[in-house]
TORPA-4810 file (N, C-alpha, C, O; in nm, 3 decimals):
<nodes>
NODE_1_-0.062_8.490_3.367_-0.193_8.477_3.309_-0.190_8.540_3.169_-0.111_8.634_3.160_X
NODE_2_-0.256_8.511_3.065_-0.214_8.511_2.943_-0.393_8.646_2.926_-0.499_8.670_2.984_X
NODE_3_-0.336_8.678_2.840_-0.412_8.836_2.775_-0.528_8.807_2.700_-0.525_8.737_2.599_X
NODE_4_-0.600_8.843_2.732_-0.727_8.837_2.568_-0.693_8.942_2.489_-0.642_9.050_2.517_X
NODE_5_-0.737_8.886_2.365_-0.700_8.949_2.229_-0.844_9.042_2.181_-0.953_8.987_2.181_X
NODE_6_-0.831_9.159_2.149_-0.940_9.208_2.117_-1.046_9.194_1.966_-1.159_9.237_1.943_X
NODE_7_-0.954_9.120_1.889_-1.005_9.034_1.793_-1.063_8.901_1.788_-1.022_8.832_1.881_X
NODE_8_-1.151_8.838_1.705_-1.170_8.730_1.738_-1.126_8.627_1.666_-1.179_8.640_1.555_X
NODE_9_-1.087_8.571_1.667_-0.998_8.431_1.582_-1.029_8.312_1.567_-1.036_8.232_1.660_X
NODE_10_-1.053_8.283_1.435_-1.094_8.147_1.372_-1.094_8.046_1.457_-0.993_8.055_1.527_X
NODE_11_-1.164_7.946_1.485_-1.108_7.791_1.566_-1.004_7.747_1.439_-0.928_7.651_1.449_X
NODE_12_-1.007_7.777_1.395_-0.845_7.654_1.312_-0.714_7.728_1.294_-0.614_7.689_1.233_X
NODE_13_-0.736_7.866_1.373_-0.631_7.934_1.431_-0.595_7.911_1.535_-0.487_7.858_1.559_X
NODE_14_-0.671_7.945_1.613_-0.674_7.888_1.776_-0.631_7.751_1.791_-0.555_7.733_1.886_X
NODE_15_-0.664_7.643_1.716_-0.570_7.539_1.717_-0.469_7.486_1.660_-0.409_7.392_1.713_X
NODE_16_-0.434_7.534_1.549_-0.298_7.582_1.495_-0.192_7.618_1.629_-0.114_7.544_1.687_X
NODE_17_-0.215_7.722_1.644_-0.156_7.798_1.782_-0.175_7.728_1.871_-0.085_7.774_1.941_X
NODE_18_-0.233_7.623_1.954_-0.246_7.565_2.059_-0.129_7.430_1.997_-0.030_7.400_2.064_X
NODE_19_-0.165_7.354_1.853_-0.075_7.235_1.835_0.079_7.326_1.838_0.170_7.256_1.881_X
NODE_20_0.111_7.430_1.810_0.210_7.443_1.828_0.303_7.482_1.938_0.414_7.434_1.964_X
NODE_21_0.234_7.584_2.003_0.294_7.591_2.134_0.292_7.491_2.228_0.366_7.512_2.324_X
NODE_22_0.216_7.368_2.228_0.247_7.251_2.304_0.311_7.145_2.257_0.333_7.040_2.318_X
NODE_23_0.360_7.187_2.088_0.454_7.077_2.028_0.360_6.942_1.997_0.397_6.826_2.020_X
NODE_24_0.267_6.969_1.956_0.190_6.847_1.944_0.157_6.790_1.768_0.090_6.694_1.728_X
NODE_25_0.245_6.911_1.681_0.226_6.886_1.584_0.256_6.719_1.487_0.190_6.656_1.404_X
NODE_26_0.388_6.700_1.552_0.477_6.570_1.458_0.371_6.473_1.532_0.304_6.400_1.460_X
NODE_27_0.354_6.468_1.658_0.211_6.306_1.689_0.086_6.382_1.615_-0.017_6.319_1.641_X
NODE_28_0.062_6.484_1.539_-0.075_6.481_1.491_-0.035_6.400_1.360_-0.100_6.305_1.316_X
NODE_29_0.068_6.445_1.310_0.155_6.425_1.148_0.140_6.281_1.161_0.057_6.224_1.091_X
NODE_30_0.228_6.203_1.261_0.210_6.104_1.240_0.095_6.016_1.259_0.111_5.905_1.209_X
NODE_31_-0.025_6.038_1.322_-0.142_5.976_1.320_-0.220_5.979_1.180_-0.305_5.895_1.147_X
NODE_32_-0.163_6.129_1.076_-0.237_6.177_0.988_-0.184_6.080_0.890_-0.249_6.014_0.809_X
NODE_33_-0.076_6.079_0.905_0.001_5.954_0.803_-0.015_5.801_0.803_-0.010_5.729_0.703_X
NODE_34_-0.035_5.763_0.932_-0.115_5.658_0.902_-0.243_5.636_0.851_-0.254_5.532_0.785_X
NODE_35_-0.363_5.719_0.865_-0.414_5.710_0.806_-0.416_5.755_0.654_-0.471_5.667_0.589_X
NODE_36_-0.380_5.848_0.585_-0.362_5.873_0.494_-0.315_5.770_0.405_-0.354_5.769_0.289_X
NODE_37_-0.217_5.665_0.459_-0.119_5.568_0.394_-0.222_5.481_0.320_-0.226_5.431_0.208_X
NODE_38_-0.325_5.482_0.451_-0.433_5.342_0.427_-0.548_5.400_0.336_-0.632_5.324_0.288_X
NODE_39_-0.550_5.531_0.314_-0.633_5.567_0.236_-0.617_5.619_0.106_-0.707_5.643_0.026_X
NODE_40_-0.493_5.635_0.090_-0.408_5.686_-0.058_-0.354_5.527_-0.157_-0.336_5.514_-0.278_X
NODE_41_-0.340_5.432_-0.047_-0.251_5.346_-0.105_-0.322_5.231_-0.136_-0.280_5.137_-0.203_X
NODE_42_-0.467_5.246_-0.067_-0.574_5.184_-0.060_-0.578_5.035_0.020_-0.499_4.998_0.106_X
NODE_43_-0.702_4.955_-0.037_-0.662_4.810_0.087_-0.583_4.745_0.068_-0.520_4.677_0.149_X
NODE_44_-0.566_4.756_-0.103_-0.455_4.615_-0.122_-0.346_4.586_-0.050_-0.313_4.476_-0.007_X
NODE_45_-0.261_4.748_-0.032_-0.142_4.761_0.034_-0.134_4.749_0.143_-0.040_4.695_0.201_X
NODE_46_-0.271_4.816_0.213_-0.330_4.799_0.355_-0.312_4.646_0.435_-0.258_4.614_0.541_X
NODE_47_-0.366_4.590_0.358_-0.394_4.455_0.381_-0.211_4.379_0.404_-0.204_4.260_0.435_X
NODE_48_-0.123_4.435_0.391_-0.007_4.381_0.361_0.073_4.477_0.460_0.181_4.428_0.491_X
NODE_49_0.048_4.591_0.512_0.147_4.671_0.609_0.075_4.646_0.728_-0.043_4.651_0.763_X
NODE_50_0.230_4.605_0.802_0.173_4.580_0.926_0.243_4.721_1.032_0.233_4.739_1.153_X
NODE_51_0.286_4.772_0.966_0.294_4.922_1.094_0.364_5.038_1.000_0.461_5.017_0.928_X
NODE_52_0.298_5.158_1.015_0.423_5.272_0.975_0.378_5.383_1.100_0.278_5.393_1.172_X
NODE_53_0.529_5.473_1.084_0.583_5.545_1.183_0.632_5.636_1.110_0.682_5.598_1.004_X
NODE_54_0.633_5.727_1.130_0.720_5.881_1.133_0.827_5.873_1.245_0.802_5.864_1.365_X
NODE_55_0.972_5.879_1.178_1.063_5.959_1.300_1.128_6.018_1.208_1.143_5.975_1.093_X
NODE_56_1.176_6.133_1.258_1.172_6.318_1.197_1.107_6.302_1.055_0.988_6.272_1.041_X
NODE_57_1.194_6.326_0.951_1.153_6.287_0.830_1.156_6.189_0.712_1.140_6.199_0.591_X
NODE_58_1.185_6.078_0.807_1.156_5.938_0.748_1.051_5.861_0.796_1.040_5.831_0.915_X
NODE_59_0.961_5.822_0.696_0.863_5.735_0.697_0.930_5.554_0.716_0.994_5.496_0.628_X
NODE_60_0.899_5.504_0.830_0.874_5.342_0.820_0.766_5.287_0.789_0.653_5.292_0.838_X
NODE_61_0.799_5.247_0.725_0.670_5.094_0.670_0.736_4.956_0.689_0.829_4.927_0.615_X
NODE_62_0.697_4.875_0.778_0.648_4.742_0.788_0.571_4.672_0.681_0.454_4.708_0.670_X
NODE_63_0.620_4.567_0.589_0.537_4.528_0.516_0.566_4.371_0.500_0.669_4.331_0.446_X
NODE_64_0.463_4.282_0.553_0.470_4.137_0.547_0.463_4.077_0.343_0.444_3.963_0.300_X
NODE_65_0.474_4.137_0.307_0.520_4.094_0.153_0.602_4.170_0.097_0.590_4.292_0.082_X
NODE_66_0.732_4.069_0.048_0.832_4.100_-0.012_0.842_4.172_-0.160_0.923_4.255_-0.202_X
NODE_67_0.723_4.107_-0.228_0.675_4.132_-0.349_0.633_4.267_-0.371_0.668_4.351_-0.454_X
NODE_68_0.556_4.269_-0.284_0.458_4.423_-0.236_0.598_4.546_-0.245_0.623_4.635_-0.326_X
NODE_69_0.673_4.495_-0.110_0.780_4.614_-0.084_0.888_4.625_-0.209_0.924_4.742_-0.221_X
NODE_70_0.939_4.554_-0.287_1.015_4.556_-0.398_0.890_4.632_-0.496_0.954_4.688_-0.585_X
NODE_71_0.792_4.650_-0.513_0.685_4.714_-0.590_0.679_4.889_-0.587_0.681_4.981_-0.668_X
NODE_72_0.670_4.866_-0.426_0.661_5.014_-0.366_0.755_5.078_-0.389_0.740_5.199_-0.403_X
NODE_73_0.912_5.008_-0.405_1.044_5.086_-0.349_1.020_5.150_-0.507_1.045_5.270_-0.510_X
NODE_74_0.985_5.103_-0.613_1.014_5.165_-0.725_0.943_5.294_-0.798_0.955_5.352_-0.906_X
NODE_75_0.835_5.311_-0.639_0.764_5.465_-0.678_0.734_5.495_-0.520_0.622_5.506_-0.471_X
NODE_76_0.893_5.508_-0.432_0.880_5.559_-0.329_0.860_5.742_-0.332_0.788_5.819_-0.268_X
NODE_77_0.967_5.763_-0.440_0.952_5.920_-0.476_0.805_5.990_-0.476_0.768_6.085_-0.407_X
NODE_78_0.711_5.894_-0.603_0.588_5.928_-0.590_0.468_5.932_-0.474_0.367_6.003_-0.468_X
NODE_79_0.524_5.814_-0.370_0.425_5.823_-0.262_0.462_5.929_-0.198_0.376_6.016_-0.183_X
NODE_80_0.624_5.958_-0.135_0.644_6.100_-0.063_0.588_6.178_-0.096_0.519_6.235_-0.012_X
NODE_81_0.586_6.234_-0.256_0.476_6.333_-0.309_0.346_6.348_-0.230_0.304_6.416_-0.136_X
NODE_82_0.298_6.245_-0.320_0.150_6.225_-0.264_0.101_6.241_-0.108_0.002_6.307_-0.075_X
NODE_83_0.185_6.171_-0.018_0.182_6.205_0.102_0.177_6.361_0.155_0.090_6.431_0.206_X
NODE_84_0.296_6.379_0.122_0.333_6.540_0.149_0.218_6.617_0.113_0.174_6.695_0.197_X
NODE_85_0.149_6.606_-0.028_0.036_6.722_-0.060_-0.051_6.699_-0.018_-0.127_6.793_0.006_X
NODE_86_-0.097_6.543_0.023_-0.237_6.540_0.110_-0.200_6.623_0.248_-0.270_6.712_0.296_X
NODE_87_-0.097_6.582_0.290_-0.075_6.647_0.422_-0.049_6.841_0.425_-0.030_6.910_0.525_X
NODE_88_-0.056_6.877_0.308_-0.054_7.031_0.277_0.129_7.072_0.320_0.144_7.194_0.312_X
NODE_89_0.221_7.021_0.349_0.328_7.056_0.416_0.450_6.986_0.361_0.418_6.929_0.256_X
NODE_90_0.544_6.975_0.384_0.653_6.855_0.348_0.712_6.817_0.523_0.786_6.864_0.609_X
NODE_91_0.657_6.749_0.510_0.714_6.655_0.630_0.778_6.495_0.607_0.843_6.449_0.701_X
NODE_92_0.758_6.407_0.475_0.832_6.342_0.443_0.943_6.383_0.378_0.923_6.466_0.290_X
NODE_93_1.088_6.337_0.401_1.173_6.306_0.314_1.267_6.191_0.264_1.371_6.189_0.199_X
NODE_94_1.189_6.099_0.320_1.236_5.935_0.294_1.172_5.842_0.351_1.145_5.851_0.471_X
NODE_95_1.136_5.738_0.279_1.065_5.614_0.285_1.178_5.502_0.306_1.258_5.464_0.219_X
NODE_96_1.168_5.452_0.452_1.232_5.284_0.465_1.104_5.179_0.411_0.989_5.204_0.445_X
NODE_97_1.128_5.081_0.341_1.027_4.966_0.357_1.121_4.849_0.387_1.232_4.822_0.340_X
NODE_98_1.019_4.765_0.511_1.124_4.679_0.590_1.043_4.594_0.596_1.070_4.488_0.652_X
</nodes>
């Protein structure tokens, strides 16, 4: 049975500490990244990816235009950025577009 603490602690501590001790962080990451994708990259791009995924630290993107993905590949550096600081952390370190 686990102890009470005689302090009292933030809720965004308390769940900090709960995503981590149950390992639930990388499925929050990756839910956060999909949305983020669709909201950083806006509809146009939206409208044209048909799935992304996180596995460890590569991002997949699915993208039904060729045009689109030859576009993207040439400021993949910049989206990792962007990704990473919305997300406060570095959890990308490479973009597939397929």
């Amino acid at each position: 049975m686990s102890t009470r603490k005689d302090e009292p602690q933030g809720m965004g501590e308390v769940l900090r500490q709960f995503t981590q001790t149950h390992k639930l962080e990388k499925g929050l990451d990756n839910a956060k990244i999909v949305t983020l994708w669709a909201e950083l990259l806006g509809p146009g791009v939206q409208a044209y990816t048909d799935s992304v995924r996180l596995s460890g630290t590569t991002l997949h993107v699915k993208l039904s235009s060729s045009v689109l993905r030859e576009e993207l590949a040439y400021g993949k550096e910049s989206i990792i950025n962007m990704l990473n600081e919305a997300l406060k952390k570095e959890v990308i370190e490479k973009i597939i577009l397929r």
